[in-house]
C-alpha positions in Angstrom: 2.4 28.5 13.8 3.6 25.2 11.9 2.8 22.8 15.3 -0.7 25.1 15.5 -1.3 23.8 12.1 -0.3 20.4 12.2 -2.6 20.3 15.6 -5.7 21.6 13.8 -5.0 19.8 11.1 -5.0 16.4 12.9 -7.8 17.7 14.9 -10.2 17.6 11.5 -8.8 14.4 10.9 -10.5 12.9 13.8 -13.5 14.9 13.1 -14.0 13.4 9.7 -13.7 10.2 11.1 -16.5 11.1 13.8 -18.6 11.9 11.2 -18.0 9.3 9.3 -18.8 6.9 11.9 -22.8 7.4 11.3 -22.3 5.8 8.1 -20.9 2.7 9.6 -23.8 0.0 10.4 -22.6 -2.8 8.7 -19.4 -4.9 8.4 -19.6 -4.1 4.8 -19.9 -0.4 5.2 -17.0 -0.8 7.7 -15.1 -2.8 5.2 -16.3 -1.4 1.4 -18.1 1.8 2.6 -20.8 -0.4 1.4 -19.7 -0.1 -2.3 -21.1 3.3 -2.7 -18.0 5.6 -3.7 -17.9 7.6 -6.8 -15.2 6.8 -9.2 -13.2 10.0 -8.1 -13.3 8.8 -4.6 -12.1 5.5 -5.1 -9.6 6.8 -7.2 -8.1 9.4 -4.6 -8.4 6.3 -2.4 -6.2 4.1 -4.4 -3.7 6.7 -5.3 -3.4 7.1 -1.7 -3.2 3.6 -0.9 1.0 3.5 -1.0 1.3 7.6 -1.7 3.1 7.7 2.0 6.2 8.1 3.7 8.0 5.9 1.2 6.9 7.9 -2.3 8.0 11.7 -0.1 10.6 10.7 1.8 12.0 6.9 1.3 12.1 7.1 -2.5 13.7 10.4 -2.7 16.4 9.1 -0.4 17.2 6.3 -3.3 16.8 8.3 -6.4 19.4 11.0 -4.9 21.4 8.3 -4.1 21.3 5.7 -7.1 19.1 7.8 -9.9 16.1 6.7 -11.6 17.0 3.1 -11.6 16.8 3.3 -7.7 12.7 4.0 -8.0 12.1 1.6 -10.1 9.8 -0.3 -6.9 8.3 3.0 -6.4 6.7 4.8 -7.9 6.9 2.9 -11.5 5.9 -0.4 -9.8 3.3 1.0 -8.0 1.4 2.7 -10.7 1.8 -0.6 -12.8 -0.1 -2.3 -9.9 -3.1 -0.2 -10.3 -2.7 0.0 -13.9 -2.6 -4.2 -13.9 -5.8 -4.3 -11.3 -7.8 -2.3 -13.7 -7.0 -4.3 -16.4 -7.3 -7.6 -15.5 -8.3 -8.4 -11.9 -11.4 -5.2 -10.8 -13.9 -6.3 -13.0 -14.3 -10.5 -11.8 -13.2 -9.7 -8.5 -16.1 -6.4 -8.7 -18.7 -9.4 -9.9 -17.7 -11.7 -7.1 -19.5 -9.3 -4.1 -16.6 -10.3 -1.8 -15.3 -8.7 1.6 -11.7 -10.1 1.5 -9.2 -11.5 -0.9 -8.9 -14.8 1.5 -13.0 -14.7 0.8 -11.9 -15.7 -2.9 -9.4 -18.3 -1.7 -12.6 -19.7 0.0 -15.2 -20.0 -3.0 -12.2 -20.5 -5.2 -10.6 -23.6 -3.9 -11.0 -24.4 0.3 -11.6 -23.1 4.1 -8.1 -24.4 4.1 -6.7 -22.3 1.5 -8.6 -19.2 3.1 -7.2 -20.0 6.1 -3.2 -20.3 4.9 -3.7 -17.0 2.6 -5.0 -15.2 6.0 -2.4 -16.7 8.0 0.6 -15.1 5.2 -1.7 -11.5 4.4 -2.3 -10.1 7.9 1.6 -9.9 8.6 2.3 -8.4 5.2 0.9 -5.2 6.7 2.8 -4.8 9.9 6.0 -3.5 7.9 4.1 -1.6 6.0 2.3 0.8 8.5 5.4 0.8 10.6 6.8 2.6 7.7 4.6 5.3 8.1 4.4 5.6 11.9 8.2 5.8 12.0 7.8 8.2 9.1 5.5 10.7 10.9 7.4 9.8 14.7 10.4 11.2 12.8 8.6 14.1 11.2 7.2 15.3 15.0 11.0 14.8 16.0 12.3 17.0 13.9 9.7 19.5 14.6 8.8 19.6 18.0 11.7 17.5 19.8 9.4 14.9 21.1 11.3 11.6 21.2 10.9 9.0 18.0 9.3 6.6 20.5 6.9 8.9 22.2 6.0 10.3 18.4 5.5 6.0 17.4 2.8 6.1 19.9 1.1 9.4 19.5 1.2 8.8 15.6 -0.4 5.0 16.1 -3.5 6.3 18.5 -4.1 9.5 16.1 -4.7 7.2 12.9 -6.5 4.3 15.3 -9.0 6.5 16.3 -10.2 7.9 13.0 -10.0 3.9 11.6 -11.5 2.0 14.6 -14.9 4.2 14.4 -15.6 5.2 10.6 -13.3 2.3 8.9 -13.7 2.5 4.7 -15.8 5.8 5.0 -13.4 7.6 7.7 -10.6 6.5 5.2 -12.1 7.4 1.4 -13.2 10.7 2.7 -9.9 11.3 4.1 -8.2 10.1 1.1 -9.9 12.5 -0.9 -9.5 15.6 1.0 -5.6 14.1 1.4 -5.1 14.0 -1.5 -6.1 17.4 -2.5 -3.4 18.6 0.4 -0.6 16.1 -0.8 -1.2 17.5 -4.8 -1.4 21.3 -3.5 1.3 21.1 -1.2 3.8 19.6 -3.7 2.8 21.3 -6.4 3.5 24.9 -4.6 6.9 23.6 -3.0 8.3 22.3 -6.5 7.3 25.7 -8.7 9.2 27.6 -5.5 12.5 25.4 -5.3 12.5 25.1 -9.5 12.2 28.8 -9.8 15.2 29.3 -7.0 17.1 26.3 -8.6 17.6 28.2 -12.1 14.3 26.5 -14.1 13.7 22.7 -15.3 16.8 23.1 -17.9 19.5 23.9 -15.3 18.3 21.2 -12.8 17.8 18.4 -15.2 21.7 19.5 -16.7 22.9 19.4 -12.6 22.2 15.7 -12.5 25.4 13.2 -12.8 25.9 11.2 -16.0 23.6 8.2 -16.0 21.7 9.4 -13.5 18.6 8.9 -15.7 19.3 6.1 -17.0 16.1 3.2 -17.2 17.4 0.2 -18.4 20.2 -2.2 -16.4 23.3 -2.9 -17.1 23.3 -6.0 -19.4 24.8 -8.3 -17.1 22.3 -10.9 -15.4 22.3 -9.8 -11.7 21.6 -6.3 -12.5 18.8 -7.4 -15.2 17.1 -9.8 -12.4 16.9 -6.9 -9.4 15.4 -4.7 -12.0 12.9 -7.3 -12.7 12.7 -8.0 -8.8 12.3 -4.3 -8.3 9.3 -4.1 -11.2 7.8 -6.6 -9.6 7.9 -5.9 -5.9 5.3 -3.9 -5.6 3.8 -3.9 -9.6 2.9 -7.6 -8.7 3.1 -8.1 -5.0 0.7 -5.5 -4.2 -1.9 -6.7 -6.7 -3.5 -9.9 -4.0 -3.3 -6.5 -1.1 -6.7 -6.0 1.0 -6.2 -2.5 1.1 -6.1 -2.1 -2.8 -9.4 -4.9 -3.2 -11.1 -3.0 -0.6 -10.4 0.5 -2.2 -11.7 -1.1 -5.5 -14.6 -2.5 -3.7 -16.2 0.3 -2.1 -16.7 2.0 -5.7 -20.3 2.1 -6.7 -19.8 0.1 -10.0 -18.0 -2.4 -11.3 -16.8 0.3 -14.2 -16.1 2.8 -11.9 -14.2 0.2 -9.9 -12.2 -0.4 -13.3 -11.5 3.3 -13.9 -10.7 4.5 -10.8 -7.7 1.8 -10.7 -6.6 3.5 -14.3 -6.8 7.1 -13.0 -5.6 6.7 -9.8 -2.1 4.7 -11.3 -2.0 8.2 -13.9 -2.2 10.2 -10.9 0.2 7.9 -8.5 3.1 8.1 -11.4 2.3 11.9 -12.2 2.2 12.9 -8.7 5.2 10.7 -7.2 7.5 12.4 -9.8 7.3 15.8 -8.1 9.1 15.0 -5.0 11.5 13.4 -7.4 12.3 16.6 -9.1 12.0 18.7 -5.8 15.1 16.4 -4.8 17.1 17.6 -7.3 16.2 21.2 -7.0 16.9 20.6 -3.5 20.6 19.3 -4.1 21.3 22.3 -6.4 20.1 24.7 -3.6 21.8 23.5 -0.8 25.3 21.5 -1.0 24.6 19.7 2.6 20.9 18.3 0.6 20.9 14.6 1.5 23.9 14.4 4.0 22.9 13.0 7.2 19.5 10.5 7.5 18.7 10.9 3.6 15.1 10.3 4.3 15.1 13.6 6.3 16.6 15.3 3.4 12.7 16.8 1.9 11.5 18.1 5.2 14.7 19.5 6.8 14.8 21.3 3.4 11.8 23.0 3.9 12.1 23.4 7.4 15.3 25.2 7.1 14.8 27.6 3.9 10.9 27.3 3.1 8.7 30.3 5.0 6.2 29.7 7.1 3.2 29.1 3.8 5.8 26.8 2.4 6.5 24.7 5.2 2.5 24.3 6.0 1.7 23.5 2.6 4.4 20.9 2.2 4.0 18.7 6.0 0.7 19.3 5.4 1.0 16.8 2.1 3.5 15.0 4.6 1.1 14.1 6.8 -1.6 13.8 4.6 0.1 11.4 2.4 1.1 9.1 6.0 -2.1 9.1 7.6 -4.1 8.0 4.5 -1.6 5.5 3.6 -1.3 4.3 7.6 -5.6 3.9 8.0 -5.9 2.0 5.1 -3.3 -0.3 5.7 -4.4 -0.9 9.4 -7.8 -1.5 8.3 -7.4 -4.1 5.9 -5.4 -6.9 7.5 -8.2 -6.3 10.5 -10.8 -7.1 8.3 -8.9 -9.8 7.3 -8.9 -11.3 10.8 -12.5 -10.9 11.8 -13.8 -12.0 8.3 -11.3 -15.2 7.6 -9.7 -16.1 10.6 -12.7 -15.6 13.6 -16.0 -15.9 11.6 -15.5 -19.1 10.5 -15.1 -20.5 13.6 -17.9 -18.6 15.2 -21.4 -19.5 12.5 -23.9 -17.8 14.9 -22.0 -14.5 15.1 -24.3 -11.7 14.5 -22.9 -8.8 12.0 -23.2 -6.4 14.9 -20.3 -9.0 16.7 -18.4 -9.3 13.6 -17.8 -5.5 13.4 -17.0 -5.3 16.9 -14.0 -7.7 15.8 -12.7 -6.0 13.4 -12.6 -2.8 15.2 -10.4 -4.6 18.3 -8.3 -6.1 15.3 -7.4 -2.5 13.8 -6.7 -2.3 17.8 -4.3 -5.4 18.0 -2.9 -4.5 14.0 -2.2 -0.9 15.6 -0.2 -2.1 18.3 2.0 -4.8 16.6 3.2 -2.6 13.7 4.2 -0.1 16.6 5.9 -2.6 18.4 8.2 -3.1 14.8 8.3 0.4 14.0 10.2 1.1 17.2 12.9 -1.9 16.1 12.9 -1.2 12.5 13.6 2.3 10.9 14.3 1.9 7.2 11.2 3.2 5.1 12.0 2.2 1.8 12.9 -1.6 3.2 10.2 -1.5 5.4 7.5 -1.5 2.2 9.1 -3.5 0.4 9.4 -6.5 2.7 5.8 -6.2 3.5 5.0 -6.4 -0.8 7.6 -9.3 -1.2 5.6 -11.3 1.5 2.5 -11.0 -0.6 4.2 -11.7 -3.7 5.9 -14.4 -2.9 2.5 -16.4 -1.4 -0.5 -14.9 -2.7 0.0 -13.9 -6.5 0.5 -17.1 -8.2 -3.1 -18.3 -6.7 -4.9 -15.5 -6.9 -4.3 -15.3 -10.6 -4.3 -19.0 -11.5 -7.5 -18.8 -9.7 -9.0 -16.3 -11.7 -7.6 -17.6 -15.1 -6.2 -20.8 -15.0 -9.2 -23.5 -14.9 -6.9 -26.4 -14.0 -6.0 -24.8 -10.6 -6.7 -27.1 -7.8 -6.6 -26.6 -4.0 -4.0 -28.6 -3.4 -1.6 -25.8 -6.1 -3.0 -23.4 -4.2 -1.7 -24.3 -0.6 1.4 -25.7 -2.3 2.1 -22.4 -3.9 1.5 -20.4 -0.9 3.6 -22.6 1.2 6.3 -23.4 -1.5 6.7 -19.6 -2.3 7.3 -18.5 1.0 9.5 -21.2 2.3 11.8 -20.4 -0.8 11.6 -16.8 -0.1 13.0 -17.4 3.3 15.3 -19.4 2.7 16.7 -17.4 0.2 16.5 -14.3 2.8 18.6 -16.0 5.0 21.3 -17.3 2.7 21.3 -14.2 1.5 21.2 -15.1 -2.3 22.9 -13.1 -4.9 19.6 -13.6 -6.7 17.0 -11.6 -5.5 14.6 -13.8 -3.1 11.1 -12.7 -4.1 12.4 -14.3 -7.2 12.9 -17.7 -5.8 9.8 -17.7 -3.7 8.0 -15.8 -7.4 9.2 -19.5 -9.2 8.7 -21.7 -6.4 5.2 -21.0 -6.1 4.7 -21.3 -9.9 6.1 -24.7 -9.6 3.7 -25.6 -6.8 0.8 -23.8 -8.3 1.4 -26.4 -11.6 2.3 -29.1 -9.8 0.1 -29.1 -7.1 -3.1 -28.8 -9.4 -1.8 -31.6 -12.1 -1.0 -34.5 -9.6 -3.9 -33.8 -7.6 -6.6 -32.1 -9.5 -9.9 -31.4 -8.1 -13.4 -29.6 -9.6 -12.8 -26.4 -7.5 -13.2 -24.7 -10.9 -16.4 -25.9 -12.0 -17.6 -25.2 -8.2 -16.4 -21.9 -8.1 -17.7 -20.9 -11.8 -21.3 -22.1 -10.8 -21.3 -19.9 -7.5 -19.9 -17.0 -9.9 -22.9 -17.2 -12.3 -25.4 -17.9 -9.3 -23.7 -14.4 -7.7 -24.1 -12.9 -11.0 -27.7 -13.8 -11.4 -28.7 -12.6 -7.8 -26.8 -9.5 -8.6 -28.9 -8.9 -11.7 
């Protein structure tokens, strides 16, 4: 009955992606759902922008193992992402009517810069969805028996196929109903294991000394990789297409500001349940965790939950992986037809341009496949692909937006000055973290760059702004 459900179930998936292909008849509607989602819909689409394998099954795997401390990245970095987009970045980036984050780096400062933050986004994803293919590869495993390869490639065409024909409609509307299964599903698996476990008191006394404990240890290593792990994600995720689209396609720029609000309340709230079903879990069953720890959640269920239990729960499994896995194959693709094709193609109709960006989820598809059958770590997976952004895109993106000294040449000097630092850090492996490194390298060539060689990209940029404005109006 569970593999009748879980065929159904990715059966409607397509079908909502069917339908939403006759919404689809632009590159913006592709793109933005042509900016016409209600605030809860772009909400439940940003919650379920990173709500995926990593928050269900990575993250539960570290917080087993090393506590509270260990999720610092996820979920608290996470929500402070959304929480930081709302505040400060929704509303000019809203105004600005754009299609890509490299769009910005465009009317900001060059084609050049566009060109080198397109070059460093579109590889930040391939970890990221490879996370989630291995994720639901190792979910059909488990299940069914098919080999992880085998379930790599059935995973990859079943979320391509929804993506490639209804692109930011397939995935909002699909986020939304997702999200409905992932908050359902965990909700009715934690009341069943907390009421089994003895009640919240007995489960929160099970847990080891310190094993809530927040704050480091007040030596300087431990205080920077807590600063690393805030910032991974909390920062690194913040110049993400998938999270400017998801802002994008809301119908206002105030929606756009308070769905980012509601959906980092929701992504904290909801990405503590697993959490707690964890540690319910360990109290249960002595063997909990032993083995792959990412497996711990599902073979849990699978081996004591009934039938209802087990559908409710992979069906907020695979809810969670598919919503996360579209949206992150959609965006570096739009990335690649809008910043690194058009441009070099002026007469290309929008019909051609679309037609782009659906082959690109194609090509984006294939190579994060092609790494989730070398790679297998969740949890490292994600947060490679949000150090990558970090490291290059953060420091211009927000210097651009606030900083009216920012020049062109900071910005190419911070993107390439971050990530060589970030490398090379990587591969020396330094006791200080290396998104650090590449974080303060490309502050130095952000500041740098834009004092020795100043330009009047700013006073460019802030007339297009007004004259966007103005049309807008």
């Amino acid at each position: 009955m569970l593999i009748a459900f879980i065929l159904v179930y990715l059966a409607v998936t397509l079908l909502i992606g069917w339908w939403a292909a006759s919404h689809v008849h632009s590159t913006r509607d592709f793109v933005v759902a042509g900016g016409k989602m209600p605030m809860t819909v772009a909400a439940t689409a940003l919650f379920a922008t990173w709500f995926g394998s990593e928050t269900l099954m990575g993250a539960s795997a570290e917080f087993l193992e090393k506590g509270l401390i260990g999720v610092i990245e996820d979920p608290f970095g996470a929500a402070l992402c959304l929480v930081l987009v709302g505040a400060f970045f929704a509303r000019p980036l809203y105004r600005m009517n754009l299609l890509t984050f490299s769009d910005f780096f465009k009317r900001r400062f060059s084609r050049r810069a566009e060109l080198v933050s397109a070059i460093f986004l579109v590889p930040s994803y391939f970890g990221w969805i490879a996370a989630q293919l291995v994720a639901m590869a190792v979910i059909l495993n488990t299940l069914t028996g098919i080999p992880v390869v085998i379930g790599i490639a059935v995973c990859t065409v079943v979320a391509l196929i929804y993506t490639y024909i209804g692109g930011m409609w397939a995935v909002s509307v699909t986020d939304f109903v997702q999200t409905i299964m992932i908050v359902a599903g965990l909700l009715v698996l934690a009341y069943s294991v907390n009421q089994q476990a003895g009640g919240i008191g007995a489960v929160l006394a099970s847990a080891p000394e310190g094993f809530f404990r927040f704050i480091p240890k007040p030596d300087a290593l431990s205080i920077l990789a807590y600063v690393a792990a805030w910032i991974t994600i909390g920062l690194g995720s913040v110049p993400q297409q998938d999270v400017f689209q998801r802002v994008m396609s809301a119908k206002n720029e105030t929606s756009a500001v308070r769905a980012s609000y509601l959906a980092g309340a929701l992504y904290l709230s909801v990405a503590l349940i697993p959490l707690y079903i964890s540690l319910c879990g360990r109290i249960l069953y002595p063997e909990f965790g032993r083995g792959d720890p990412q497996m711990a959640l599902p073979q849990m269920v699978l081996r004591h939950g009934n039938i209802w239990m087990q559908i409710m729960f992979f069906g907020a499994l695979l809810s969670a992986i598919l919503s996360t896995t579209s949206g992150a194959m959609l965006a570096p693709a739009t990335v690649i037809g809008e910043n690194l094709v058009r441009p070099y193609f002026r007469r290309l109709s929008d019909q051609g341009l679309l037609q782009i960006m659906r082959l690109a989820v194609v090509g984006v598809a294939f190579s994060a496949a092609f790494l989730a059958g070398w790679k297998t770590n969740i949890y490292e997976l994600v947060g490679q692909s949000s150090a990558l952004s970090l490291v290059s895109l953060f420091v211009p993106l927000a210097a651009g937006l606030f900083w009216s000294k920012a020049s062109n040449s900071g910005a190419i000097l911070a993107m390439l000055a971050g990530m060589t630092a970030w490398i090379a850090a990587e591969i020396t492996d330094s006791a200080v973290p290396g998104l650090l490194w590449g974080l303060s390298a490309s502050v130095f060539g952000m500041v740098v760059g834009s004092l020795c060689k100043p330009d009047l990209s700013y006073e460019n940029f802030r007339g297009d702004r007004l004259s966007v404005s103005s049309s807008d109006g």
